[in-house]
C-alpha positions as CSV (number, residue, x, y, z in Angstrom):
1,X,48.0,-7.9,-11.8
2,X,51.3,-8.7,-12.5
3,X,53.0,-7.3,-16.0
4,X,54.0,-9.8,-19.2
5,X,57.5,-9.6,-17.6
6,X,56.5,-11.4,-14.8
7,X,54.3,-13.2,-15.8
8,X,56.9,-14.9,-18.1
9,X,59.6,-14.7,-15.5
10,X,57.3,-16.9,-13.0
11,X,56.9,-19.5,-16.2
12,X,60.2,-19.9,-16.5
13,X,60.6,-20.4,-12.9
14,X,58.3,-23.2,-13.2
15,X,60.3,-24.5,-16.2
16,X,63.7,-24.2,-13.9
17,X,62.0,-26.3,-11.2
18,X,60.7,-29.4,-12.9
19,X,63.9,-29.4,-14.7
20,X,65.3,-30.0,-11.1
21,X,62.8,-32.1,-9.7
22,X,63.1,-34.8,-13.0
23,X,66.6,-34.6,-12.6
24,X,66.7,-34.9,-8.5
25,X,63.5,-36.5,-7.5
26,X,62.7,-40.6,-7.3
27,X,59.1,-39.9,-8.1
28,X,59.4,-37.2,-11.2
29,X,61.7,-39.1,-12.3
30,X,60.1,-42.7,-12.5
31,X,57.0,-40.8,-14.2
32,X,55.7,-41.1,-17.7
33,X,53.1,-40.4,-20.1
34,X,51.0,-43.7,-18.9
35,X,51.6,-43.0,-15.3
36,X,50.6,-39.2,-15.6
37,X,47.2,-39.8,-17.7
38,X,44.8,-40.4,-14.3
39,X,46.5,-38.1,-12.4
40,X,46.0,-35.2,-14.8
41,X,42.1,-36.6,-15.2
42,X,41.8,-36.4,-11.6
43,X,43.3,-32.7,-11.4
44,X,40.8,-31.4,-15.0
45,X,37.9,-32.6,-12.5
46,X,39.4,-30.9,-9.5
47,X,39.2,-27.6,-11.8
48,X,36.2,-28.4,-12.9
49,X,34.7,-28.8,-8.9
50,X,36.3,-25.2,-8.2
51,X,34.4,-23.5,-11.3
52,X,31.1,-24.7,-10.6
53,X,31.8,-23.8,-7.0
54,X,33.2,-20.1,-8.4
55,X,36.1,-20.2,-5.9
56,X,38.5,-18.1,-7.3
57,X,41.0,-19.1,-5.0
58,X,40.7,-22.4,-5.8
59,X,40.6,-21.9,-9.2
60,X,43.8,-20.6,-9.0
61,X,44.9,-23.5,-7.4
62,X,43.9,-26.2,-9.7
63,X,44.9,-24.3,-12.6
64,X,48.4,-24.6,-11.2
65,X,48.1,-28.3,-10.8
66,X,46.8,-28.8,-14.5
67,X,49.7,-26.6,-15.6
68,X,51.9,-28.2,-13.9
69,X,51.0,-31.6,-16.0
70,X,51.7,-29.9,-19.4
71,X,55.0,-28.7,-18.2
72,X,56.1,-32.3,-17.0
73,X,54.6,-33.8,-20.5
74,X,56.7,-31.5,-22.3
75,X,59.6,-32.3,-20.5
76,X,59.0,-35.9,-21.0
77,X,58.7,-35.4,-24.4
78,X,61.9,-33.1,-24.6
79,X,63.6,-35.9,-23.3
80,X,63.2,-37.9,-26.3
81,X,63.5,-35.3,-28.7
82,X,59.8,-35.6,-29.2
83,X,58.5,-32.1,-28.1
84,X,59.4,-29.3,-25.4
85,X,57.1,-27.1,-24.3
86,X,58.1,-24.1,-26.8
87,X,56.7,-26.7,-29.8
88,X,53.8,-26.9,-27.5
89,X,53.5,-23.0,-27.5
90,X,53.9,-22.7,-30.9
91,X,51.8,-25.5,-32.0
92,X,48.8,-24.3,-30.4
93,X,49.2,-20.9,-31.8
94,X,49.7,-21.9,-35.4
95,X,46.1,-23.1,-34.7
96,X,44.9,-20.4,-33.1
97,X,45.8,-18.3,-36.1
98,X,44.9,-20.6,-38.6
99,X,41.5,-21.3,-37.2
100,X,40.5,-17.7,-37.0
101,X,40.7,-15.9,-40.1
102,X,38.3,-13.4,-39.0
103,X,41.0,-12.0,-36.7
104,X,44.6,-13.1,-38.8
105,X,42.7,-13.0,-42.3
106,X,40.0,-11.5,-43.9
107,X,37.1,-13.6,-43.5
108,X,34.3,-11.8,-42.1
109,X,32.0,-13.1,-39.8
110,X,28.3,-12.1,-38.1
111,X,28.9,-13.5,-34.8
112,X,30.0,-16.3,-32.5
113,X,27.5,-18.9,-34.1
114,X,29.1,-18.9,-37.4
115,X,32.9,-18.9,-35.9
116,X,32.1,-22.1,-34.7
117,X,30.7,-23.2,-38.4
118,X,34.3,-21.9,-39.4
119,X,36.2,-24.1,-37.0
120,X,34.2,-27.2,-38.0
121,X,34.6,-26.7,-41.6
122,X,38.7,-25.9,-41.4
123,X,39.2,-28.8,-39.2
124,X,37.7,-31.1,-42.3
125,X,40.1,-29.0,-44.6
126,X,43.0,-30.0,-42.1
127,X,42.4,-33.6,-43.0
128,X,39.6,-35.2,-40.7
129,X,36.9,-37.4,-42.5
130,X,34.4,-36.8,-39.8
131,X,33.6,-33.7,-38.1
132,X,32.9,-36.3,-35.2
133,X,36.5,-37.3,-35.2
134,X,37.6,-34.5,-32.1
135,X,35.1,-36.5,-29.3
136,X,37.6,-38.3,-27.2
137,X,36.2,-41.8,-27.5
138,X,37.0,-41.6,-22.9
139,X,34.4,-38.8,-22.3
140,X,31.8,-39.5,-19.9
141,X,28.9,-40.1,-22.1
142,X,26.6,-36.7,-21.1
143,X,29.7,-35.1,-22.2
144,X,30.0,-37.0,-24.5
145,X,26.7,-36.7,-26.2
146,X,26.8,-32.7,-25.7
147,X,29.9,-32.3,-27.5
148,X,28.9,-34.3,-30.4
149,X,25.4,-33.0,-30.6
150,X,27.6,-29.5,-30.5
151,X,30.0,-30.5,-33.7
152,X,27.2,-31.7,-35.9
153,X,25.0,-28.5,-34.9
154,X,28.9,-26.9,-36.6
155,X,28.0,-28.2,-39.4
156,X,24.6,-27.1,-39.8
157,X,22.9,-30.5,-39.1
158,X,20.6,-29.3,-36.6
159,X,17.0,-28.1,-35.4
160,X,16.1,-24.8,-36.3
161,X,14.0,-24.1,-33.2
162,X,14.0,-25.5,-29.5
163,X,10.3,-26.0,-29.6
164,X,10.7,-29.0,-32.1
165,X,13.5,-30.1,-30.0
166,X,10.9,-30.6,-27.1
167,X,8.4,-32.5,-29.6
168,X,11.1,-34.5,-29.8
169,X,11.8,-35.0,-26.1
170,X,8.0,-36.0,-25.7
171,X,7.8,-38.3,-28.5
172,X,11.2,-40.1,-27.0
173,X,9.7,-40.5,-24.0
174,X,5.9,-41.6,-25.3
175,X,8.4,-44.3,-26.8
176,X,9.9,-45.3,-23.8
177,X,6.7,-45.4,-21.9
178,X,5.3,-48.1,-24.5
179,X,8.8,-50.4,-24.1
180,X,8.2,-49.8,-20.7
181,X,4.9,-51.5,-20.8
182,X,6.1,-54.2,-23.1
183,X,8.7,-55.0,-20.6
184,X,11.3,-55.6,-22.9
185,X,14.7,-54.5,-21.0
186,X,17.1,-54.0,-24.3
187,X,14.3,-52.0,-25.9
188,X,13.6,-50.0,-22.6
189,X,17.3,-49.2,-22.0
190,X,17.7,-48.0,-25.8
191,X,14.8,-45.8,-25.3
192,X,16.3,-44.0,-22.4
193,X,19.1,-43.7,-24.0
194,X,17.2,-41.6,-26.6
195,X,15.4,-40.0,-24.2
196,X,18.6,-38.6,-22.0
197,X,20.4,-38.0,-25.7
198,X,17.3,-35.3,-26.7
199,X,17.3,-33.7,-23.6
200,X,20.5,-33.1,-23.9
201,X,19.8,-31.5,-27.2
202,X,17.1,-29.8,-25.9
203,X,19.9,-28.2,-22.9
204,X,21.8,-26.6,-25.4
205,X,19.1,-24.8,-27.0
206,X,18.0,-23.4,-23.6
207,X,21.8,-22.5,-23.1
208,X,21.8,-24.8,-20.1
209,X,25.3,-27.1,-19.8
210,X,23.9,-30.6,-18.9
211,X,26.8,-31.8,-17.2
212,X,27.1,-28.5,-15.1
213,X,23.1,-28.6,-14.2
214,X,23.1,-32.4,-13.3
215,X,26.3,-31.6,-11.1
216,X,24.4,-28.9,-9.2
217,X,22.0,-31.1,-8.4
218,X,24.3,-34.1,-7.3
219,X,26.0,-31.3,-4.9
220,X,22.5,-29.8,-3.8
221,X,21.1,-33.7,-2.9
222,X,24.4,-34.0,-1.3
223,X,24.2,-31.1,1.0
224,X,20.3,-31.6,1.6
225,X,20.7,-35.7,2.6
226,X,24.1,-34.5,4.7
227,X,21.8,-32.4,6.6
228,X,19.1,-35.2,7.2
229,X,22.0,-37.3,8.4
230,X,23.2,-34.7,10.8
231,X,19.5,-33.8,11.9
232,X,19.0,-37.5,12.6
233,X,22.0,-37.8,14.7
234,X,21.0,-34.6,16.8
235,X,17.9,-36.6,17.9
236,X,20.0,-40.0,18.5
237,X,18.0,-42.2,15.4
238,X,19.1,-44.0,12.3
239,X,18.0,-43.2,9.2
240,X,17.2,-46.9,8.9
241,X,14.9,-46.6,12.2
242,X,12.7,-43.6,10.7
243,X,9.7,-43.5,8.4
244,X,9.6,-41.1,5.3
245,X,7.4,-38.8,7.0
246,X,9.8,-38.7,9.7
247,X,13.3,-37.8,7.1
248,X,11.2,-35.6,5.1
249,X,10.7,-33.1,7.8
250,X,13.9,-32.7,7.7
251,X,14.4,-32.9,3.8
252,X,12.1,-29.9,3.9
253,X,14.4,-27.9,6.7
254,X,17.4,-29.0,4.6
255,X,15.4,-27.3,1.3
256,X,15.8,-23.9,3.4
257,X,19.4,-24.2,3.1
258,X,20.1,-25.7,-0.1
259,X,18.6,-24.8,-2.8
């Protein structure tokens, strides 16, 4: 791996060149904040892809794209006397520090669980009303719902055991089930809405990331119906043309492969 040295020459290097390229290049230059925003979106998923896929190459990869945006942000912002990336730096490490007094102070703590309790109650001391107050109002709603079912839990407003979480599961959906049969849409939609939001609750008490488990099974469908595409083609039919029986011979090759 390479040494500190390095590793700070090679940042500075990446400094040196968008220095250049905002100075030189039609594109860099015409960019801002606004124009940036999906782009850097777009790469955080592209990270996001290579983790659950544990590519390490890849990995590598994307983490240089998404460093690459905080670079050209700060430069942005230097260019207004706003920020530059060392106020960047620095911010984030004043919070670093501040936010763990079991390492910089002499708070003592038992184990991760209550670091977290920690966080949520110096963030209040920093000035927020709501613990709820750091969920972006942008994130996809599973993500969403497992970050803010994660602050409160910070704050000790939680179940104690996963078991009542489940009751709580059942009863959401024995609820859903009656709308169901009343056939009233708003109430039905509301109800699965409840139902989605305790399983989520229930994920994190079986140390499962919703988001990550629902995206393995998007890619595994993906791969498996690929394969029943390809399968179909082999024997010159449609998909359209064949009968369930028919595409779940294949789905049932295509479980073999991907599971």
């Amino acid at each position: 791996m390479n040494s500190r040295e390095q590793q700070l020459k090679a940042f500075g290097r990446l400094l040196d060149i968008m220095d250049e390229l905002r100075l030189k290049c039609p594109w860099d230059k015409k960019q801002t904040f606004q124009s940036l925003r999906h782009l850097t979106i777009e790469e955080t998923y592209e990270l996001g892809d290579a983790i659950l896929n544990n590519d390490l190459q890849e990995i590598k990869k994307e983490l240089g794209d998404v460093l690459l945006h905080i670079v050209f942000y700060a430069k942005i912002g230097s260019e207004t006397d706003a920020f530059d990336i060392a106020d960047v730096a620095n911010s984030i490490s004043e919070k670093l520090i501040y936010r763990h007094p079991h390492i910089y102070g002499d708070v003592t703590v038992k184990d991760a669980e209550e670091v977290k309790q920690n966080w949520e109650q110096l963030k209040l001391k920093e000035g927020k009303k709501s613990v709820l107050e750091g969920v972006p109002k942008s994130l996809p709603a599973m993500v969403k719902a497992n970050r803010i079912q994660d602050k409160v839990a910070g704050v000790g407003f939680d179940w104690e055991k996963p078991e009542q979480v489940w009751e709580k599961v059942q009863e959401e959906l024995d609820e859903l089930n009656a709308e169901i049969k009343k056939g009233n849409t708003a109430n039905i939609e509301a109800e699965f809405g409840d139902v989605l939001f305790s399983m989520i609750n229930y994920a994190r008490f079986i140390k499962v990331n919703p988001e990550n488990a629902l995206e393995r099974t998007n890619k595994k469908f993906i791969n498996r119906f690929q394969y029943l595409e390809t399968a179909a083609k082999k024997i010159n039919k449609s998909l359209h043309d064949m009968s369930l029986e028919e595409m779940d011979v294949f789905w049932n090759e295509a479980k073999q492969f991907y599971s």
